[in-house]
Every structure is written in C-alpha cells, then in structure tokens.
DODRENDREN-872473 format. One record per residue (C-alpha): residue number from 1; z, x, y. Coordinates in steps of 0.2 Angstrom, whole numbers. Each point is the difference from the previous one (the first is absolute). Last residue first. Layout:
BEGIN
+-----+-------+-------+-------+
: pos :     z :     x :     y :
+-----+-------+-------+-------+
: NUM :     Z :     X :     Y :
...
+-----+-------+-------+-------+
END
This chain:
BEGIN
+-----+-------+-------+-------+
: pos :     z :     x :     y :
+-----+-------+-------+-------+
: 239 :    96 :    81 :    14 :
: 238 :     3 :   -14 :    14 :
: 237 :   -15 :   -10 :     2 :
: 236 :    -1 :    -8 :   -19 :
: 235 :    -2 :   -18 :     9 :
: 234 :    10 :   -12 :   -13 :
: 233 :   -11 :   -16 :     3 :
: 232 :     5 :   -17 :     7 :
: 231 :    -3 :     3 :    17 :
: 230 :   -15 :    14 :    -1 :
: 229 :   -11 :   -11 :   -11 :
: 228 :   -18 :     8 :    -2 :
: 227 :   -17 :    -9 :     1 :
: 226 :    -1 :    -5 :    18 :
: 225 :    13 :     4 :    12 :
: 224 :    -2 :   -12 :    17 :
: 223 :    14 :    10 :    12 :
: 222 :    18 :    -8 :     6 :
: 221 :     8 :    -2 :   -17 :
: 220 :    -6 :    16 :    -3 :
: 219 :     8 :     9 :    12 :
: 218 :    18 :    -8 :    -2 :
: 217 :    -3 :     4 :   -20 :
: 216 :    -5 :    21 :     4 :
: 215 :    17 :    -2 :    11 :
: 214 :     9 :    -7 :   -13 :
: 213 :    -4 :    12 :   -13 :
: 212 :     3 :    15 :    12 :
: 211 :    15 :    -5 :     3 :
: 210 :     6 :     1 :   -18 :
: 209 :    -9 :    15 :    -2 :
: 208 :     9 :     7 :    15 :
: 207 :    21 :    -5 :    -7 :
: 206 :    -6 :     6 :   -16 :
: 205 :    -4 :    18 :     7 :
: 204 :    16 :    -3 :    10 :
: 203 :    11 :    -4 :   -15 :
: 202 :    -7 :    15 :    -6 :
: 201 :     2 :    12 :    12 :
: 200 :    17 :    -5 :     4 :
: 199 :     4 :     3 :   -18 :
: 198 :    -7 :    17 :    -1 :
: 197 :     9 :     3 :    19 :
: 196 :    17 :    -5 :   -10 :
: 195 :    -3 :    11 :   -14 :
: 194 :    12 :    14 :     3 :
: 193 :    13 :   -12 :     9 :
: 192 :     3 :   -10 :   -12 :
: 191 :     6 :    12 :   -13 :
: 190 :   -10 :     1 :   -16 :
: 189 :     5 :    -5 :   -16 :
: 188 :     3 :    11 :   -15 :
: 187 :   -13 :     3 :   -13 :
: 186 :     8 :     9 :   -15 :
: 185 :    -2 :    18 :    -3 :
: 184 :     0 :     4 :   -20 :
: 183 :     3 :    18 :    -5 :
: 182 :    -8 :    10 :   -16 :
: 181 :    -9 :   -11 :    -8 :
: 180 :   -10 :    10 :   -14 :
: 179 :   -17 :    -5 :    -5 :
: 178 :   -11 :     3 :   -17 :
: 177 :   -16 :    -7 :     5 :
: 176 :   -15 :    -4 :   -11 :
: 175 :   -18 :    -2 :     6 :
: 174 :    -9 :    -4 :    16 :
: 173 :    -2 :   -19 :     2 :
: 172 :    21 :     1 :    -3 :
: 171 :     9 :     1 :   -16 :
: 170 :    18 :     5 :     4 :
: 169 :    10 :     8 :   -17 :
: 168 :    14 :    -7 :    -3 :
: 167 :    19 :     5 :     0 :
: 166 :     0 :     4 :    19 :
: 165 :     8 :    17 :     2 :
: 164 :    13 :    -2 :    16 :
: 163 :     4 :   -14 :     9 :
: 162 :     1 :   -18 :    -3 :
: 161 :    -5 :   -13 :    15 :
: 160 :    -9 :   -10 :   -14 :
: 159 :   -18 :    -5 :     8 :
: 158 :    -4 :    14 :    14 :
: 157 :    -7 :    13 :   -10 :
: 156 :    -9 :   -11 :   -13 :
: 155 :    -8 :   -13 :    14 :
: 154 :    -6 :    16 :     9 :
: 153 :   -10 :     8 :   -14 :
: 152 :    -9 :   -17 :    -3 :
: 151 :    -3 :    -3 :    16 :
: 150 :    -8 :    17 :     4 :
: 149 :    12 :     9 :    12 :
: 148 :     3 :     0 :    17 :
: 147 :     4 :   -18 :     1 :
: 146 :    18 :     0 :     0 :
: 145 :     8 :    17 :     6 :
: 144 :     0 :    17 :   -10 :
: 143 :     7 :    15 :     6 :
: 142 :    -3 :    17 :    -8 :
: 141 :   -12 :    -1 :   -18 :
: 140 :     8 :    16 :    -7 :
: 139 :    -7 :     4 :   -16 :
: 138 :     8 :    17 :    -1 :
: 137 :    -9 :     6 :    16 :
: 136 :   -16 :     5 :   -11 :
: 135 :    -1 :   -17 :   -10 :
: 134 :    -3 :    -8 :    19 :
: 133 :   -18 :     3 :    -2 :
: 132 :     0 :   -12 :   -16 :
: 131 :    -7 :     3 :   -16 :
: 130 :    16 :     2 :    -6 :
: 129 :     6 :    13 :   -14 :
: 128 :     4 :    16 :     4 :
: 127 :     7 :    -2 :    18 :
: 126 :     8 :   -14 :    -5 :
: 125 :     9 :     5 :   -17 :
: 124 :     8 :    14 :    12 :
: 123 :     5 :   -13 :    11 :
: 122 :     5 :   -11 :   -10 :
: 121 :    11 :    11 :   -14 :
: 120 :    17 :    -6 :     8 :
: 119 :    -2 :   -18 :    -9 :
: 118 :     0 :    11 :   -17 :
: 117 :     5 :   -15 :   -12 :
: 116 :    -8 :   -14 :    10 :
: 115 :   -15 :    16 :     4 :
: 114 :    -1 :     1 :   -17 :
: 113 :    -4 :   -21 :    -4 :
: 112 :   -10 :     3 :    15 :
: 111 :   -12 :    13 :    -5 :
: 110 :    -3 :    -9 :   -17 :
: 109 :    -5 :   -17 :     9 :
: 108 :   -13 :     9 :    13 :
: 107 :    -9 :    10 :   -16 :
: 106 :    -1 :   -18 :    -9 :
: 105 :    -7 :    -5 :    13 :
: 104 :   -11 :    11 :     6 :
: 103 :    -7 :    -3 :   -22 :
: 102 :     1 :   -19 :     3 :
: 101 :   -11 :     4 :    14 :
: 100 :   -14 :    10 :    -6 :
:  99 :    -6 :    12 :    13 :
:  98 :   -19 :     1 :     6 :
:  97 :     0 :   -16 :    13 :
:  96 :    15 :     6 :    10 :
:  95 :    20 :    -3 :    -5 :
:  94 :    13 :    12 :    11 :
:  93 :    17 :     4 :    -8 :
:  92 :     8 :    -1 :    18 :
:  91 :    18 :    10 :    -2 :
:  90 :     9 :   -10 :    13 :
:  89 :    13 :     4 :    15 :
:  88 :     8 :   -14 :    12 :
:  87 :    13 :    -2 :    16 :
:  86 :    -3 :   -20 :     3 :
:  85 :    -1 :    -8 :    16 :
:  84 :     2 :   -20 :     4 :
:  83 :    -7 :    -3 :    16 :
:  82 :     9 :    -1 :    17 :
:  81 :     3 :   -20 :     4 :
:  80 :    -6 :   -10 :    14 :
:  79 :   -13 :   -12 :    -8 :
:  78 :    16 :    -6 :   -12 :
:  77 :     8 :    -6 :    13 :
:  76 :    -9 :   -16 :     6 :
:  75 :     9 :   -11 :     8 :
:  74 :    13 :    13 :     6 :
:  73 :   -12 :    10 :     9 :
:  72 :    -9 :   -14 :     7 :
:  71 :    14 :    -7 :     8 :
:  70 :     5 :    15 :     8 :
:  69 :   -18 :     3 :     7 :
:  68 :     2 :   -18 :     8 :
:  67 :    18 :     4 :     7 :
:  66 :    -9 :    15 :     7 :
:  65 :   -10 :    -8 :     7 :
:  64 :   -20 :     0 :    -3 :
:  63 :   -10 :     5 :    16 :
:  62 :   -10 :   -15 :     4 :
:  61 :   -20 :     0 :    -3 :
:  60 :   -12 :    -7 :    17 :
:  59 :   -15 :    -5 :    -7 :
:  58 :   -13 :     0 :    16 :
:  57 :    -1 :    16 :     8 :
:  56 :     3 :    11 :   -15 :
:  55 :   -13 :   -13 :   -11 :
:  54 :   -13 :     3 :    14 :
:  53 :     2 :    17 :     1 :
:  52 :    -3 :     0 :   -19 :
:  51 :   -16 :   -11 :     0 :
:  50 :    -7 :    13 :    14 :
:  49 :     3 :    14 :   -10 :
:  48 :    -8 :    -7 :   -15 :
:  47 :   -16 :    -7 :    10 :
:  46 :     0 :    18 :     8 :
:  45 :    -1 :     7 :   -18 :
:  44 :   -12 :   -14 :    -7 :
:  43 :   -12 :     5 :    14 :
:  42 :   -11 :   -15 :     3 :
:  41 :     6 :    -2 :    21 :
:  40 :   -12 :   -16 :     8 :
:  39 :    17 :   -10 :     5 :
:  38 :     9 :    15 :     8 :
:  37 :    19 :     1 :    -6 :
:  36 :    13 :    -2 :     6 :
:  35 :    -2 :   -12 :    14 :
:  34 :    10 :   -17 :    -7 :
:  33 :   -16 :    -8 :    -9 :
:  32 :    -9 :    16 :    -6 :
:  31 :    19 :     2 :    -8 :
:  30 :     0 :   -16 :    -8 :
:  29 :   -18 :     0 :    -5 :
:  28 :     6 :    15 :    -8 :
:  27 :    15 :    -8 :    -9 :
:  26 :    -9 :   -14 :    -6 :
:  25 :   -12 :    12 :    -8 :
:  24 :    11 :     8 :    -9 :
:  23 :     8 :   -17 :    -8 :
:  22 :   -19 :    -6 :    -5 :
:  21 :     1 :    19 :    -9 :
:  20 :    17 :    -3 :    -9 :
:  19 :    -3 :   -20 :    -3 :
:  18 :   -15 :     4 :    -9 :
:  17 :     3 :    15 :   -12 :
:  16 :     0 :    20 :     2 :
:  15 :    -5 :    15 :   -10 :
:  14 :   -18 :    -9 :    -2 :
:  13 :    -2 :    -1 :    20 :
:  12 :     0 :   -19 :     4 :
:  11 :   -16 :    -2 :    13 :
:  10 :     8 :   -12 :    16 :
:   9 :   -13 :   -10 :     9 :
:   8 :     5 :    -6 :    18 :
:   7 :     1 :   -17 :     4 :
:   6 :    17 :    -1 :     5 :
:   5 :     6 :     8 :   -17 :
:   4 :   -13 :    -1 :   -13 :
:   3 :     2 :     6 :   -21 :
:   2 :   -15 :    -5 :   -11 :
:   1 :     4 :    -6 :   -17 :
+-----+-------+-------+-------+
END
C-alpha cells in the first residue's frame, strides 16, 4: 500500500516500515513548517538534523527526581546487582573431527578420578594435558562472571556453589572439562548512589519515548495520513 502524508508520497525503505517513514515525514513537514528547515532541502543528514532540533525545541523531558530514581531502584533490584564471579582452572580435553570421543573421554574420566585422589597434581596435569592455552599457567581460567563463557560451561560453574574439584567431567561444544572451583563471589547489591545517573537516564529515555509517541499522535491527528496508522501503532522512533 502506498504511504502519503499531506499529499506528499512517502517510499518505505526496506529496513524500515510504514508508520516509521510516514512518522519522518511528519516531522519534516513539521520543521519546514516552523523555520527549520528549507522546504526544497533532500539531504537526509540536514533532514535528520533538522527533525532533531525540532524534537529539542518542541518535547520538553523532565529531570527524573530523586524520589523517582529511588523508586525505581527498589522496584526493580535485581538490574542493580554486581555479577556473580567465580575463581576457576580446567584441563580442556579438546574434541575435533579426527579424535574419537568415547576414547577423550575416557582419557578425561581417568585424569579426574587421580586428580580426586591427587587434587594437588592440577597444575602440573594442566600443563601436560589440556588443549587449552591456559594449561601453561596451571590451568588458571582467572575471574569468571556470567556470560563469559559458553552456556553450557557457565551453567556447570555457577549451578551448586561448591568449591574445589568438581566430581564430573563438563562437556561443553568443545570437549571435556575437568574444573576446580576455587572461590565463589556472590553478587551484592549496589549502593544507590553509584547507579543513580543509570537510573536517571533511563527513566528519562522512557520519559522522551513516551513523549515522543504523543507528540508523533497530536501531529497526526492534525495531518491527512494515507496508508500508515501513526495513532494506534507502536512507532519504533526511539532505538
């Protein structure tokens, strides 16, 4: 369906829908309107510029409180933790195309059942062993929050809050683990006042899209809009 806005014809880039690029055009008709911007300019950058002069002139975005940013930080306190670290090494018994598996395995199985006897062998068994880089420093994988690992890697460390020699073997995307906890950090809460501007900015951010909505609907109720819906519809404008 083709898009107008006041009679002028608005082509949909493929990246974007309708109601985004009938929205744009609203805005620079806007602009032309109040004396930002030149009614024959084509430039998309001096459009852009001109649409966000305009939305600096005419949205006006209160400064959240700090009664609002304490609200927020109670509501929702889980977004305002430190991460849960874990002090790691592994022997990395690495699986590729031309090994057999039940053979690493096996090889990964027996290496632990000693090392649960001999737990003070790892680093040496480390450095011989694992096909990891990290075999050379006695296996020593360092610091280790959530997410920077593979999943399956992550969901083994992080999943009993035991420590030392885990009893298993790991089995991840590249091979078998053998993995020793060494200390647990847990996430703690952080104080108010270090993520106070964080807040702020995002009750702000939510404070402008909201806004913008409503301006985008006030404009459109005032123009002739064919083939897009900008009152009813969840404009993307804020990314």
């Amino acid at each position: 369906m083709s898009v107008s806005v006041n009679g002028v014809d608005v082509a949909a880039a493929a990246e974007t829908t309708s109601e985004l690029s009938a929205a744009r055009e609203l805005l620079r008709q806007r602009a032309v309107a109040v004396g930002i911007l030149d009614a024959t300019s084509t430039d998309e950058g001096t459009i852009d510029q001109a649409i966000e002069e305009l939305l600096a002139r005419e949205i006006v975005t209160p400064t959240p409180m700090d009664e609002e940013c304490r609200r927020y930080y109670d509501a929702y306190p889980r977004d305002f933790e430190s991460g849960d670290l874990v002090h790691a090494r592994h022997i990395l018994f690495q699986v590729t195309p031309a090994v057999s598996i039940p053979e690493i395995r096996e090889r990964a199985e027996q290496t632990l059942n000693e090392l649960l006897r001999e737990p003070e062998r790892f680093a040496s068994v480390a450095a011989e062993m694992s096909n990891c880089p990290s075999g050379q420093h006695g296996g020593n994988l360092g610091q280790i929050g959530r997410g920077d690992t593979v999943p399956e890697f992550e969901r083994a460390i992080f999943r009993l809050g035991l420590t030392g020699l885990l009893r298993e073997l790991v089995k991840t995307r590249h091979g078998f683990h053998i993995v020793a906890i060494d200390q647990r950090i847990p996430g703690k809460r952080l104080p108010f006042d270090v993520v106070r501007d964080e807040i702020a900015e995002r009750l702000r951010a939510m404070v402008e899209e909201k806004a913008l909505r409503q301006y985008i609907s006030v404009l459109a109720g005032k123009a002739d809009i064919q083939g897009a819906d900008l009152n009813g519809t969840e404009i993307p404008l804020v990314q």
